[in-house]
BAMIBA-772202 format. One record per residue: residue number from 1; residue in three letters; x, y, z of N, C-alpha, C, O in turn. Coordinates in pm, 1 decimal, always signed. Layout:
<nodes>
n|res|n.px|n.py|n.pz|ca.px|ca.py|ca.pz|c.px|c.py|c.pz|o.px|o.py|o.pz
NUM|ALA|X|Y|Z|X|Y|Z|X|Y|Z|X|Y|Z
...
</nodes>
This chain:
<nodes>
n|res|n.px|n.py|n.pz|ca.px|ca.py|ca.pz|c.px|c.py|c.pz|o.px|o.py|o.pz
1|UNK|-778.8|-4510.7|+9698.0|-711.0|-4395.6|+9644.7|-806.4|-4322.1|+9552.1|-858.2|-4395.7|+9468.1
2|UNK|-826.4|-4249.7|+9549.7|-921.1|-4133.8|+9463.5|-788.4|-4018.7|+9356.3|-702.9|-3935.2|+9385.9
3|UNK|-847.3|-4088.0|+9212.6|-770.9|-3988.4|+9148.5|-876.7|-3882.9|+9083.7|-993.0|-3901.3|+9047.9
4|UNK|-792.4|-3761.0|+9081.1|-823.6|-3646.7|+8967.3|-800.8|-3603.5|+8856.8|-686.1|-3601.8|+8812.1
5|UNK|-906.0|-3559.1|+8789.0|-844.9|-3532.0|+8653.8|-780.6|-3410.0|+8674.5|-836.0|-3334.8|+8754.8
6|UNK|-664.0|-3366.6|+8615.1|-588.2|-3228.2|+8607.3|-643.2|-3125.9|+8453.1|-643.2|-3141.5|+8331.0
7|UNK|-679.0|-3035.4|+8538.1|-720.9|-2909.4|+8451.6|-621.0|-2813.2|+8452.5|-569.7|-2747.4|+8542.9
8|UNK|-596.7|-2821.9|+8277.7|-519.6|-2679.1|+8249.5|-550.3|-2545.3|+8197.2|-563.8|-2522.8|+8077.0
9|UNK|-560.4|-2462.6|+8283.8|-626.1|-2384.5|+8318.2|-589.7|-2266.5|+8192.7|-669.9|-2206.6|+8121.0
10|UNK|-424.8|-2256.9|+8195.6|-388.4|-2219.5|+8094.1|-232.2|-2286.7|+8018.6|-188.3|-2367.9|+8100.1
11|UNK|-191.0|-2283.4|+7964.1|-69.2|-2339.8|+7870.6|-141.3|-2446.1|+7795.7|-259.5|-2476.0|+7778.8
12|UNK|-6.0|-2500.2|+7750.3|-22.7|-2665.4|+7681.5|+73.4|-2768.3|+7764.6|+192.1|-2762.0|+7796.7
13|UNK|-51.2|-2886.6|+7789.8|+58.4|-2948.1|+7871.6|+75.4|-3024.2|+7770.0|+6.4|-3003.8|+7670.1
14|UNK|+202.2|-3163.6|+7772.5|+296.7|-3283.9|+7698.5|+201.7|-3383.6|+7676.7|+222.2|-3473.4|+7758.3
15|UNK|+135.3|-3401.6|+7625.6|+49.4|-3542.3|+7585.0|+128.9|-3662.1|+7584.9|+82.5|-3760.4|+7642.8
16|UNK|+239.6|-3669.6|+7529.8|+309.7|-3785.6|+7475.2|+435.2|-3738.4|+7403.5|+439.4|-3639.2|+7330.8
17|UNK|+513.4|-3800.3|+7424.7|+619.8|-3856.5|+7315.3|+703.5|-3959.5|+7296.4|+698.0|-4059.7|+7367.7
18|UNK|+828.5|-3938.6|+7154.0|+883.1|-4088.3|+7138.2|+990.6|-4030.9|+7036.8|+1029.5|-3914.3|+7029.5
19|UNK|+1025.5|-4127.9|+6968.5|+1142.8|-4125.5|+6921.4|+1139.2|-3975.7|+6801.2|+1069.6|-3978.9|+6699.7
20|UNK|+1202.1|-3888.2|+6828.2|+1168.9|-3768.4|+6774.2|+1053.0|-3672.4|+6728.4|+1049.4|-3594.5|+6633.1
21|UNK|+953.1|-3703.0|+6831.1|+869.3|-3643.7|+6829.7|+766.1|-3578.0|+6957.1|+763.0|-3675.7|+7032.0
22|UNK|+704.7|-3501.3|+7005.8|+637.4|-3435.6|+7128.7|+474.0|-3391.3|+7110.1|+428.6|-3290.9|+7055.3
23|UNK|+414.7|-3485.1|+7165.3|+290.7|-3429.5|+7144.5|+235.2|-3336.7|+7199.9|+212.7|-3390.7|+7308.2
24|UNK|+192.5|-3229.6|+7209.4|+184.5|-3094.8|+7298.9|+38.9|-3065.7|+7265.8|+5.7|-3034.3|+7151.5
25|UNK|-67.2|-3078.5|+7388.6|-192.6|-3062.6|+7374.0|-232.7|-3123.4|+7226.0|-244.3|-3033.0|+7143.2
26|UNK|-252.0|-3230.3|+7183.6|-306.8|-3289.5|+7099.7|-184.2|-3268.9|+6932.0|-168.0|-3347.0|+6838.2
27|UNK|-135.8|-3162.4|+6953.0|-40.4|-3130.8|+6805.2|+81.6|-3207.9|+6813.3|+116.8|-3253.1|+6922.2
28|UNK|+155.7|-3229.2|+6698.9|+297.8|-3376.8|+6719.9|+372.4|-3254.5|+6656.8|+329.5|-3186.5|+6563.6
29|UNK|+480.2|-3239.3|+6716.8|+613.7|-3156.0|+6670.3|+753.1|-3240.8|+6668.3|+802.8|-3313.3|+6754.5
30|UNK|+789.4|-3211.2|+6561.6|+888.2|-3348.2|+6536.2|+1078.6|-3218.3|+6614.8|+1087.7|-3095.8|+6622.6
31|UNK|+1143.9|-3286.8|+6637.9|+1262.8|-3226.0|+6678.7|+1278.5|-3161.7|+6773.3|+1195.7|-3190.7|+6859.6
32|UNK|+1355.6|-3074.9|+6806.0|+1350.7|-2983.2|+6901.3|+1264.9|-2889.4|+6952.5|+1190.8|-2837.5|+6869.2
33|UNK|+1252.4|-2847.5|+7083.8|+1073.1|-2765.4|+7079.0|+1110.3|-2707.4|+7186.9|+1175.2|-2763.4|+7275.2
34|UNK|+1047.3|-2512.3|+7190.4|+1006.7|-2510.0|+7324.3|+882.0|-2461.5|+7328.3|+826.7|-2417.7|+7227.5
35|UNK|+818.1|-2465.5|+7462.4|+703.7|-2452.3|+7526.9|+681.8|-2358.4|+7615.5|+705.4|-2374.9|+7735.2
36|UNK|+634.5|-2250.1|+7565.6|+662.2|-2139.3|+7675.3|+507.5|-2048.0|+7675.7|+435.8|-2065.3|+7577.2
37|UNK|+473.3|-1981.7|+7752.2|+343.9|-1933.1|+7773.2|+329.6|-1817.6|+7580.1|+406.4|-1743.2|+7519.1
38|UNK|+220.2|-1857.6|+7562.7|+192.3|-1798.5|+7388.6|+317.1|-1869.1|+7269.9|+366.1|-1808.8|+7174.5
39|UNK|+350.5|-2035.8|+7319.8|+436.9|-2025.0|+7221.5|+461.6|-2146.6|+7253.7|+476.2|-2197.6|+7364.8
40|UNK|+468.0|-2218.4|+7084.7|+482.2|-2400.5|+7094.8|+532.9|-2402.6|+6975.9|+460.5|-2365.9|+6883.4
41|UNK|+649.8|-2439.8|+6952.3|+729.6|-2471.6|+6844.3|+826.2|-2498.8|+6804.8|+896.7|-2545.3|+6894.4
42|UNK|+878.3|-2495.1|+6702.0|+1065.9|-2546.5|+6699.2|+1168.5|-2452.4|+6768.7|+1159.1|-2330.7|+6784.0
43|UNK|+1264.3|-2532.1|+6805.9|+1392.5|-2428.3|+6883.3|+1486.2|-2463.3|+6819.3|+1497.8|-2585.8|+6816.6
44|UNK|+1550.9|-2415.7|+6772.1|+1720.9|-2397.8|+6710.7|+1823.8|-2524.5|+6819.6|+1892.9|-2615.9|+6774.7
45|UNK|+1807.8|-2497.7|+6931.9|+1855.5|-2590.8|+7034.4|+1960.0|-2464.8|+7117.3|+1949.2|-2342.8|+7105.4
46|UNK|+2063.1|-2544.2|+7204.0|+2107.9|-2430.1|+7305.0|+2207.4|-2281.1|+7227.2|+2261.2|-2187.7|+7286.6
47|UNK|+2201.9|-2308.0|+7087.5|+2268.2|-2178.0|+7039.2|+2164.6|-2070.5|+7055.4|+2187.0|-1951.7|+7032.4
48|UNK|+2049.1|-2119.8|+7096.6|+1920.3|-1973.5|+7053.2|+1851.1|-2014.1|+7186.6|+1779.2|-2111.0|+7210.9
49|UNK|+1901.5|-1892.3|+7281.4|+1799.5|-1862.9|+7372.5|+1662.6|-1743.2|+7366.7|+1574.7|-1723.3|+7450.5
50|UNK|+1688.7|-1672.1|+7223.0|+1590.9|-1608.3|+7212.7|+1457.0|-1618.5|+7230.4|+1397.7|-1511.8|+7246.8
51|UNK|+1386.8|-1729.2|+7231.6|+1233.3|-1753.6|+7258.6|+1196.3|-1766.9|+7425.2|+1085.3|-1751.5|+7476.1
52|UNK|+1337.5|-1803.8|+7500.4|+1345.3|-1784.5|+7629.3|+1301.9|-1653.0|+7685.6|+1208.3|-1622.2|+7759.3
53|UNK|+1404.5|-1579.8|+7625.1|+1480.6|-1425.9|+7710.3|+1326.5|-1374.7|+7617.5|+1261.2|-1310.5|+7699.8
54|UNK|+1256.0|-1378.9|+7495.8|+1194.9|-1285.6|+7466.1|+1038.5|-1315.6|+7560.5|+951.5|-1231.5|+7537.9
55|UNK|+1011.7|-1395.8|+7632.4|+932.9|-1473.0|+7708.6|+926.6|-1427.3|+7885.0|+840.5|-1432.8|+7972.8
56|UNK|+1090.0|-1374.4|+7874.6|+1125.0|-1377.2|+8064.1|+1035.5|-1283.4|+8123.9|+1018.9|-1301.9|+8244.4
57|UNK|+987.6|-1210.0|+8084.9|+874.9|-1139.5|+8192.9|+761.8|-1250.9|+8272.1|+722.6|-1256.9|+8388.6
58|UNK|+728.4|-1341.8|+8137.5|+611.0|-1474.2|+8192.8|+682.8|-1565.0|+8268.1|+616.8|-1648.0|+8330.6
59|UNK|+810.2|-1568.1|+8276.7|+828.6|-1696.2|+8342.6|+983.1|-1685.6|+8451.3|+1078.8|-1608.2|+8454.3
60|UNK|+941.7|-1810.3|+8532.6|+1020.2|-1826.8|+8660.3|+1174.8|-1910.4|+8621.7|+1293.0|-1880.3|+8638.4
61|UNK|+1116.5|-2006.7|+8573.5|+1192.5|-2142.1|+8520.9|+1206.9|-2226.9|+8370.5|+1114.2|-2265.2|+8299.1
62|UNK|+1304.8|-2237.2|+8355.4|+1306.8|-2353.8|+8216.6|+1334.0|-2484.6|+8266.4|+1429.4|-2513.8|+8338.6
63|UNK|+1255.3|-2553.5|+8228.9|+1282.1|-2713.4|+8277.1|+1350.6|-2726.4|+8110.0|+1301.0|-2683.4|+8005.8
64|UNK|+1501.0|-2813.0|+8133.1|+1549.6|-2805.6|+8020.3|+1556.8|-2980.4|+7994.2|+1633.9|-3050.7|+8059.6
65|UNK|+1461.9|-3037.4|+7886.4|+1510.7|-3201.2|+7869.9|+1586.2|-3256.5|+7787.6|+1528.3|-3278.6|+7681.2
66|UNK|+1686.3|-3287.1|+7790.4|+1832.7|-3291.1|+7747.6|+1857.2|-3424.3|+7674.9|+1971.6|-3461.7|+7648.9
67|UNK|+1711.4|-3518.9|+7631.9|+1676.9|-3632.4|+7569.8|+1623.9|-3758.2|+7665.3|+1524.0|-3759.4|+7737.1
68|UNK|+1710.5|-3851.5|+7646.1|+1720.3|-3995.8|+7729.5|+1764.1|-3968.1|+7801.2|+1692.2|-3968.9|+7901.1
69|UNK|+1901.7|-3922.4|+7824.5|+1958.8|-3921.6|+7968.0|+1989.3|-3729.1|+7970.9|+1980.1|-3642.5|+7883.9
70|UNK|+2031.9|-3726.4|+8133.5|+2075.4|-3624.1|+8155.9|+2182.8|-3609.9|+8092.4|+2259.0|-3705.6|+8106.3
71|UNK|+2240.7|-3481.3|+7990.7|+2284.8|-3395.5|+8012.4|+2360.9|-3280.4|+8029.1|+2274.1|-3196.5|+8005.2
72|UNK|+2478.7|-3206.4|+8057.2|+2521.6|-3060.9|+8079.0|+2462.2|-3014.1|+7964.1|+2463.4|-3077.0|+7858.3
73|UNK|+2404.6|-2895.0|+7981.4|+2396.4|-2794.5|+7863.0|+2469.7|-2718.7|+7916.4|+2503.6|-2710.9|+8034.5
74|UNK|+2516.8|-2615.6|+7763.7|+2617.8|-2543.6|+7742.0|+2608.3|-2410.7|+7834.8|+2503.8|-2348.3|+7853.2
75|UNK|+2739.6|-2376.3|+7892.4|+2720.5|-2242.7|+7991.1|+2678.9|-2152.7|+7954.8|+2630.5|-2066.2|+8027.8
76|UNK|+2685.6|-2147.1|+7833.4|+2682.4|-1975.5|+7740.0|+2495.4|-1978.7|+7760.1|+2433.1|-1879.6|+7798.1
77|UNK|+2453.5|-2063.9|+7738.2|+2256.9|-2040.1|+7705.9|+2259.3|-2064.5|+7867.1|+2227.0|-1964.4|+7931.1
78|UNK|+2288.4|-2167.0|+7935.2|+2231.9|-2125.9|+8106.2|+2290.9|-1972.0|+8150.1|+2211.5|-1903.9|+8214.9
79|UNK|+2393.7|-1925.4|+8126.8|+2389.2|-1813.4|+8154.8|+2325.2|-1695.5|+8115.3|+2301.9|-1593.1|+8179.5
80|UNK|+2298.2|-1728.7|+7988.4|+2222.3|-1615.7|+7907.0|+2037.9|-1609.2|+8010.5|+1956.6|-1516.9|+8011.4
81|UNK|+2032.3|-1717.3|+8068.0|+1856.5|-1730.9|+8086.0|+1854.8|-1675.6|+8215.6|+1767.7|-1602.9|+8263.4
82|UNK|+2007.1|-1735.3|+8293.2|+1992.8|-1647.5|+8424.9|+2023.7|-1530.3|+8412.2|+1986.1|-1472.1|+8513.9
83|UNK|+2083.3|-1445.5|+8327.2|+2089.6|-1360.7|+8344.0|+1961.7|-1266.6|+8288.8|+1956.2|-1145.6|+8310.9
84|UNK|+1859.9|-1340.5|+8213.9|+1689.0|-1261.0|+8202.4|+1679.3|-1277.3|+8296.0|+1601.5|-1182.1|+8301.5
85|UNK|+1684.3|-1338.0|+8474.9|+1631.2|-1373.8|+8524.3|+1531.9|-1450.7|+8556.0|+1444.4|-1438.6|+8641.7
86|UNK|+1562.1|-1564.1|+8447.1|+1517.1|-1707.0|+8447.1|+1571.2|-1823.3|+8504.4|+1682.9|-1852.0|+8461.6
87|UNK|+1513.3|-1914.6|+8607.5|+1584.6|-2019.1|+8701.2|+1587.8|-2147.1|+8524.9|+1534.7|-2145.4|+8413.9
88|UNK|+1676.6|-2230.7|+8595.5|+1719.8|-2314.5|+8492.4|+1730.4|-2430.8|+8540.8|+1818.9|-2443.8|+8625.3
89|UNK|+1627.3|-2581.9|+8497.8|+1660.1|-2704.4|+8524.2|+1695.3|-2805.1|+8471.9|+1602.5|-2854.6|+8407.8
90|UNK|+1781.7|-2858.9|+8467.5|+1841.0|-2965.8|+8352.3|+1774.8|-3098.9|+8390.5|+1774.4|-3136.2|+8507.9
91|UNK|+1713.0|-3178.3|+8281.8|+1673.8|-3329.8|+8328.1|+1642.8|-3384.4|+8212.3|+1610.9|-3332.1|+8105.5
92|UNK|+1656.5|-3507.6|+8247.1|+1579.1|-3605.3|+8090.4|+1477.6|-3562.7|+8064.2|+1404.8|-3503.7|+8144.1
93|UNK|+1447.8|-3589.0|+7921.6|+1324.2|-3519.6|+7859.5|+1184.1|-3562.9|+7901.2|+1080.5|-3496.9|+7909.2
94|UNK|+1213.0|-3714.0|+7930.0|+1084.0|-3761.9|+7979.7|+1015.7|-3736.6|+8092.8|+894.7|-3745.6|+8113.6
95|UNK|+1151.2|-3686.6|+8202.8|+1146.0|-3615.1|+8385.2|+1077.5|-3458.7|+8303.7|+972.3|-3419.6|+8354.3
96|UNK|+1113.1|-3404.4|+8227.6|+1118.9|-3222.2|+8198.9|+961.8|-3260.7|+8167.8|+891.5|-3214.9|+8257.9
97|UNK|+886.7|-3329.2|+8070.4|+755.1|-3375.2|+8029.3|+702.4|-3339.0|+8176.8|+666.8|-3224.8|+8206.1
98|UNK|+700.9|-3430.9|+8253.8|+646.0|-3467.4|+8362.4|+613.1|-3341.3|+8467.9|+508.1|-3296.2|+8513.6
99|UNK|+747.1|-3308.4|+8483.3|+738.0|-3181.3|+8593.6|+698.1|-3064.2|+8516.1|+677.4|-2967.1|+8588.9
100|UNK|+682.5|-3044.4|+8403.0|+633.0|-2913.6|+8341.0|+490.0|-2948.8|+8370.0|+447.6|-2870.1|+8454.6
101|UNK|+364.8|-3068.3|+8319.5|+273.2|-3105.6|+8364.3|+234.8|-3062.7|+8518.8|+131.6|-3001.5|+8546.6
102|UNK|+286.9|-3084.5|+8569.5|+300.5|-3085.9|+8702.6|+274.8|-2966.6|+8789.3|+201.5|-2945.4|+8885.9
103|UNK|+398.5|-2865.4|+8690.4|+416.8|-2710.7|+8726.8|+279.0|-2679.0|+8681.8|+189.3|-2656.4|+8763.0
104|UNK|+262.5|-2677.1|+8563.5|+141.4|-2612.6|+8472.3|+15.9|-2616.0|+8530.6|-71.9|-2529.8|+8527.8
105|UNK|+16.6|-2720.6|+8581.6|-170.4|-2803.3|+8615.1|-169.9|-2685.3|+8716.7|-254.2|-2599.2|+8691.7
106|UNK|-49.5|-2652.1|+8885.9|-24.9|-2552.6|+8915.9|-45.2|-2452.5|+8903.8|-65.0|-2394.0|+9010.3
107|UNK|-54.5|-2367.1|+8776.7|-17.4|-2221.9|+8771.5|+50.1|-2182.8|+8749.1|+33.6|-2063.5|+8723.7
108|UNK|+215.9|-2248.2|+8733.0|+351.3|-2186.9|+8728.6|+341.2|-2068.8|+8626.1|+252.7|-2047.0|+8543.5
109|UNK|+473.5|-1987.4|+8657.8|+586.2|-1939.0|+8512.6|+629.5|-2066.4|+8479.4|+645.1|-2153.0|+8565.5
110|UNK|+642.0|-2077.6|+8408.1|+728.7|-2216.8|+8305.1|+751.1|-2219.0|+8201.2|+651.2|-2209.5|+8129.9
111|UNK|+868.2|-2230.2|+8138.2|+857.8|-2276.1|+8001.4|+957.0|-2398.4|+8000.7|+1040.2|-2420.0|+8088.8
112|UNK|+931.9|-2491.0|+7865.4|+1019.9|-2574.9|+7884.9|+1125.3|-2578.6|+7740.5|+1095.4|-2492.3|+7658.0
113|UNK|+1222.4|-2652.7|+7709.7|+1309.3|-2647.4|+7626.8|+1314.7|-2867.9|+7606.5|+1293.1|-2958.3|+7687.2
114|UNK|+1347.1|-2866.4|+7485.6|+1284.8|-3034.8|+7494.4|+1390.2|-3056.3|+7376.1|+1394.9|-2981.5|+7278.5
115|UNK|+1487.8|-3184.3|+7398.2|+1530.6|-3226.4|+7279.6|+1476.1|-3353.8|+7330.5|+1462.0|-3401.3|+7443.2
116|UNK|+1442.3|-3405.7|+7173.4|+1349.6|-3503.8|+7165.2|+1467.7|-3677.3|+7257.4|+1585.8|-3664.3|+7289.5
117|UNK|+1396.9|-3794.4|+7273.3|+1467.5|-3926.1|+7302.0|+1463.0|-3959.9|+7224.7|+1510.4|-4071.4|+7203.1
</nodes>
């Protein structure tokens, strides 16, 4: 098997995290966070989609990680993102880590939304 190293070309990908905290390209942000193209920092949580919607021109999707386990977030913020015309994915935080990596190494639109495990 032959592995590669993944180059990010542009964003910040998830280094690590743990019990209330996200390491994002080398920096530790304690609590809630999102990650969106020009922008790494605290989020209010699903009452404030503003860092989303002010973002939606850059991006396709929110991978949303909802902690340890999956899950529902509230209708009012998934609706608010589809209606910027932002797609919306709900998953554990540690799955949202992963596939944002994933997207990013890619190229995607992406941003992600992260409550900590």
């Amino acid at each position: 098997m032959e592995l590669s190293e993944i180059n990010f070309a542009e964003g910040r990908p998830v280094d690590g995290y743990g019990p209330n905290f996200f390491r994002i390209s080398g920096e530790v942000f304690e609590g809630k966070i999102a990650v969106l193209p020009g922008f790494c920092g605290s989020w209010l949580g699903f009452d404030d989609a503003s860092p989303f919607l002010e973002a939606a021109s850059e991006l396709d999707v929110v991978f949303v990680g909802t902690g340890s386990q999956i899950h529902q977030i509230p209708a009012t913020f998934r609706s608010k993102l589809e209606e910027g015309g932002i797609g919306v994915e709900i998953m554990n935080s540690p799955t949202a880590c992963r596939t944002y990596n994933i997207m990013l190494s890619e190229g995607r639109r992406i941003g992600l939304a992260l409550i900590p495990v």
